[in-house]
C-alpha positions as CSV (number, residue, x, y, z in Angstrom):
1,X,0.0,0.0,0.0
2,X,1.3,3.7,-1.2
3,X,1.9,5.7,1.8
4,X,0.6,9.5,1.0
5,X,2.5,12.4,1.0
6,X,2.2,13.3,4.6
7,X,2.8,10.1,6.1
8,X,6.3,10.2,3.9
9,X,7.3,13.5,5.7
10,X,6.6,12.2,9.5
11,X,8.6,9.4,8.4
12,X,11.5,11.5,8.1
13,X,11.0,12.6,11.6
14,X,12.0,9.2,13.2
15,X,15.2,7.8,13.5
16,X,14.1,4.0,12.5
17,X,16.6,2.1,14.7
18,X,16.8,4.8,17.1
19,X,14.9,4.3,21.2
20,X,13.2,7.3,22.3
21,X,12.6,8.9,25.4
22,X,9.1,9.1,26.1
23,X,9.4,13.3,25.8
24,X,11.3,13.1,22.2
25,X,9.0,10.4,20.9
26,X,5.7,12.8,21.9
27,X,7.1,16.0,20.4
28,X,7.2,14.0,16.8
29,X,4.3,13.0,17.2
30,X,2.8,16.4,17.9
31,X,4.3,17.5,14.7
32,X,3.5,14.9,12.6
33,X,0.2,14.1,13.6
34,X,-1.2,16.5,10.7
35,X,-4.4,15.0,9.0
36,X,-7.9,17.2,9.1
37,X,-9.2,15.3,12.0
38,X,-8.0,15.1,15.8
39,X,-5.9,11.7,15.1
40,X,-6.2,9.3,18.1
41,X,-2.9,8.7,19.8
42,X,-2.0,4.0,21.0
43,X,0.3,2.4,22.3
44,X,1.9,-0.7,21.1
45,X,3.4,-3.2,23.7
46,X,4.7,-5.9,23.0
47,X,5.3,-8.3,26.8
48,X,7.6,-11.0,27.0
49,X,4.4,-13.6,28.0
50,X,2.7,-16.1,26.5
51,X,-0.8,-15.4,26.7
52,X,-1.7,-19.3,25.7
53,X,-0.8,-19.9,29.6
54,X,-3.4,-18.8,32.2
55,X,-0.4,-18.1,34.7
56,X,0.4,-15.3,32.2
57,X,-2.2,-14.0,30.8
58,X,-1.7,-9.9,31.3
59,X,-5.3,-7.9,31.6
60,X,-6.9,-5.0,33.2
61,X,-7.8,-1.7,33.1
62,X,-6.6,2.1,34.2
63,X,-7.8,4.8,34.4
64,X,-5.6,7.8,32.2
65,X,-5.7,10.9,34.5
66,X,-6.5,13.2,31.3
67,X,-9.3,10.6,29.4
68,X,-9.3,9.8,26.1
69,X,-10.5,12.4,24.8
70,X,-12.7,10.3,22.9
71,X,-16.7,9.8,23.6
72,X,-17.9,6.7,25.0
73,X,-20.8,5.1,25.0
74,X,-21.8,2.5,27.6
75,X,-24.4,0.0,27.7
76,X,-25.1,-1.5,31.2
77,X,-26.9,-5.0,31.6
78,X,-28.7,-4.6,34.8
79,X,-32.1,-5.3,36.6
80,X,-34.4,-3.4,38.8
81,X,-33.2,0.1,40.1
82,X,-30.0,-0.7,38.6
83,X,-31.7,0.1,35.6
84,X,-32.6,3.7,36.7
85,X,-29.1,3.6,38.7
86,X,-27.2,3.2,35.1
87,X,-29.1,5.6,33.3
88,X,-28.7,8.6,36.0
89,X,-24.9,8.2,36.2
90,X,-24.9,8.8,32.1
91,X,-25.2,5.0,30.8
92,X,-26.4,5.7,27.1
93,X,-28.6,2.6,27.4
94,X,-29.6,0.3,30.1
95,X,-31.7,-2.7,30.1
96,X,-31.9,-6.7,30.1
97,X,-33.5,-9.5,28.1
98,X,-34.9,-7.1,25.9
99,X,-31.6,-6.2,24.5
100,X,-30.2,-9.6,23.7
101,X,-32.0,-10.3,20.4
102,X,-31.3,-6.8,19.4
103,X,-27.7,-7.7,19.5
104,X,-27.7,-11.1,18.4
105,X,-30.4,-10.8,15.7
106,X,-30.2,-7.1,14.7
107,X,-26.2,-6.7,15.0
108,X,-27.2,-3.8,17.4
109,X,-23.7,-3.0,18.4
110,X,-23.8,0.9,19.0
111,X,-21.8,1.0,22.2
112,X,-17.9,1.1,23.7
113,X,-18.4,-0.5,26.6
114,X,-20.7,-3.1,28.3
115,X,-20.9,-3.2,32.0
116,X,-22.6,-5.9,33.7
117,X,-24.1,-6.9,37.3
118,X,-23.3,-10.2,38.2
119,X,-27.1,-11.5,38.5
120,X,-26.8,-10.5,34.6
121,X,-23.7,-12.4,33.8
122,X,-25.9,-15.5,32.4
123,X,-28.3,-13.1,30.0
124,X,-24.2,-11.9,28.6
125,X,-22.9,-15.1,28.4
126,X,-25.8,-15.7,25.6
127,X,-23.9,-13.1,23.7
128,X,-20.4,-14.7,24.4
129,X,-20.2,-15.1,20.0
130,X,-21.0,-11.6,19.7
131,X,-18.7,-9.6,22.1
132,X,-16.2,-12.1,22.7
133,X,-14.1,-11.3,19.6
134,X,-14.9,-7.4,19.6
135,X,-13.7,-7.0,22.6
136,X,-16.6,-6.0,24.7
137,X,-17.3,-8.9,27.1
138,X,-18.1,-7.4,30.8
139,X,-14.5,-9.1,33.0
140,X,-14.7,-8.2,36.5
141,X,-10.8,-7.9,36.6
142,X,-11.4,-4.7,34.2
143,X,-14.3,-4.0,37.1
144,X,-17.0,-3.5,34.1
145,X,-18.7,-7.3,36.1
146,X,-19.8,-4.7,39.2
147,X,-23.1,-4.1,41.6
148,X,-21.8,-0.8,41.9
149,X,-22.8,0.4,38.4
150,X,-22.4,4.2,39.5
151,X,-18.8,4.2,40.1
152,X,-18.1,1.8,36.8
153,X,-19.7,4.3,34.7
154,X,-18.1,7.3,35.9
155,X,-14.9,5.6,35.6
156,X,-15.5,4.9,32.0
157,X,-16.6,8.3,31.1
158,X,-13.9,9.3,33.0
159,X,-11.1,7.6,31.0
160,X,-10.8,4.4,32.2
161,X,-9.6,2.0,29.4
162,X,-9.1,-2.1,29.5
163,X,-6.0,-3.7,28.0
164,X,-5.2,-7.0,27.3
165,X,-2.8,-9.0,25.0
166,X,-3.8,-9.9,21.5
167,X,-2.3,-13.6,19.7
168,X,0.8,-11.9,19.8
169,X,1.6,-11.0,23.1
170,X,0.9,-7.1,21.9
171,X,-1.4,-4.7,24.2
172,X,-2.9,-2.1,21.8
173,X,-4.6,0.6,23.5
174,X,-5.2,4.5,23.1
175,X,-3.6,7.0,25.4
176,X,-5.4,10.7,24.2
177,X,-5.7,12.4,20.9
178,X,-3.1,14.5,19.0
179,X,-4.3,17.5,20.4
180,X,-3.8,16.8,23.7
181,X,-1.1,18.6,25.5
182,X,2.4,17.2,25.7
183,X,2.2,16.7,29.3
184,X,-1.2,15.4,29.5
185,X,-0.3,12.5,26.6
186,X,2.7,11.7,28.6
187,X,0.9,11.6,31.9
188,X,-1.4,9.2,30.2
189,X,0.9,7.1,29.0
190,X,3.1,7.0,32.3
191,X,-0.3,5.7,33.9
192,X,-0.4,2.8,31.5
193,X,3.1,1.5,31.8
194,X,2.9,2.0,35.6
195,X,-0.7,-0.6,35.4
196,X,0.8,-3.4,32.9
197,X,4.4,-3.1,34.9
198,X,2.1,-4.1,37.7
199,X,0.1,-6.2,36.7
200,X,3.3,-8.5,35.2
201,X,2.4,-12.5,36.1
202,X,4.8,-13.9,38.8
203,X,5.2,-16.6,35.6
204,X,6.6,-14.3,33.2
205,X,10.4,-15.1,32.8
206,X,13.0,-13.0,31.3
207,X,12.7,-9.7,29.7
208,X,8.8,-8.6,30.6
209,X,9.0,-5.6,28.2
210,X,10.3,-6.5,24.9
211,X,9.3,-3.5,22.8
212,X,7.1,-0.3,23.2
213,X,6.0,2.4,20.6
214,X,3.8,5.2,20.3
215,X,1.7,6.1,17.4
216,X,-0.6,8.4,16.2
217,X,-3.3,7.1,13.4
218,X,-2.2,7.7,10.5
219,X,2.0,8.6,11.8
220,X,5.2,6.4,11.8
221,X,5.2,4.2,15.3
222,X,8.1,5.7,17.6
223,X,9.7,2.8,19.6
224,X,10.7,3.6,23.0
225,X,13.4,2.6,24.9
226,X,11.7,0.3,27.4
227,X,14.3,0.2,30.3
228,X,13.3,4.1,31.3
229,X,10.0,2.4,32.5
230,X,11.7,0.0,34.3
231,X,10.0,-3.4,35.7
């Protein structure tokens, strides 16, 4: 695939075999995030795991001090006055039963986040096929299994984002938006490496992170130099 003109001169910006510093590797991407809209900026890690094993599996969530600067909607499986409970703390929709064959029949998928109770988890687990591979499958280790649907919610809206390792051992996950501040991006992502760093399986042998780099949608990945995060 032809990269565009813009992409070729952020490319020059970045020394390809070069590690970062977490301050440098912003800055370029500050000036070479450049496309009409407010590009979204991830981070790529790649952990020295193997997912396959439960021992190691790495997943969780945090929530980044400055958001995501992103909108999210949440959808919150819940019964009774959790209903009411949901909808008052800002759930975009709230419900039960009702909304199952809308998913599974209707590919009703209109939503960021799914937050359960656990009297609920059984009505989910009907939509296992469904939200399974995108990602959105209530996990009480990411606290979106809760009876405190309040405080989930507000954490969300707040910025809280899950990660968890893809096939490849690779957490993908956004840290702000190219218009962020320096600082706040960087804050953000020091509140990210500071949650997967923690969360490192007592299994995990040898070199935990094996690469990190920081992107912004449509720029050159920045790698940075993993040992200034430390384990």
């Amino acid at each position: 695939m032809k990269k565009g003109k813009r992409y070729q001169e952020a490319v020059k910006l970045v020394e390809k075999s070069k590690l970062y510093d977490l301050g440098d590797a912003v800055a370029i991407l500050k000036k070479s995030a450049s496309a009409k809209f407010d590009e979204t900026i991830e981070a790529h890690i790649r952990l020295g795991v193997d997912g396959r094993h439960a021992d190691q599996q790495v997943r969780g969530a945090v929530v980044l001090p400055h958001g995501t600067g992103k909108t999210v909607k949440v959808l919150v499986f819940a019964k009774g006055d959790n209903v009411d409970k949901a909808l008052a703390a800002g759930a975009d929709y709230a419900g039960g039963d009702e909304l199952v064959p809308k998913i599974q029949n209707e590919g009703w998928l209109d939503f960021d986040v799914v937050i359960a109770t656990p009297d609920m988890m059984g009505v989910v687990g009907r939509l296992g096929r469904v939200l399974g591979p995108k990602g959105l499958m209530p996990n009480p280790k990411a606290g979106t299994v809760t009876m405190d649907v309040v405080k989930a919610i507000e954490d969300v809206k707040a910025g809280k984002i899950e990660y968890r390792l893809d096939k490849a051992n690779i957490i993908h996950v956004p840290v702000g938006k190219a218009s962020f501040s320096e600082e706040n991006i960087a804050d953000n992502f020091n509140a990210l490496m500071n949650a997967v760093i923690k969360a490192k399986p007592a299994a995990a042998k040898g070199q935990y992170l094996k690469s990190v780099t920081i992107t912004s949608t449509m720029g050159p990945g920045i790698k940075l130099n993993p040992i200034k995060f430390g384990e």
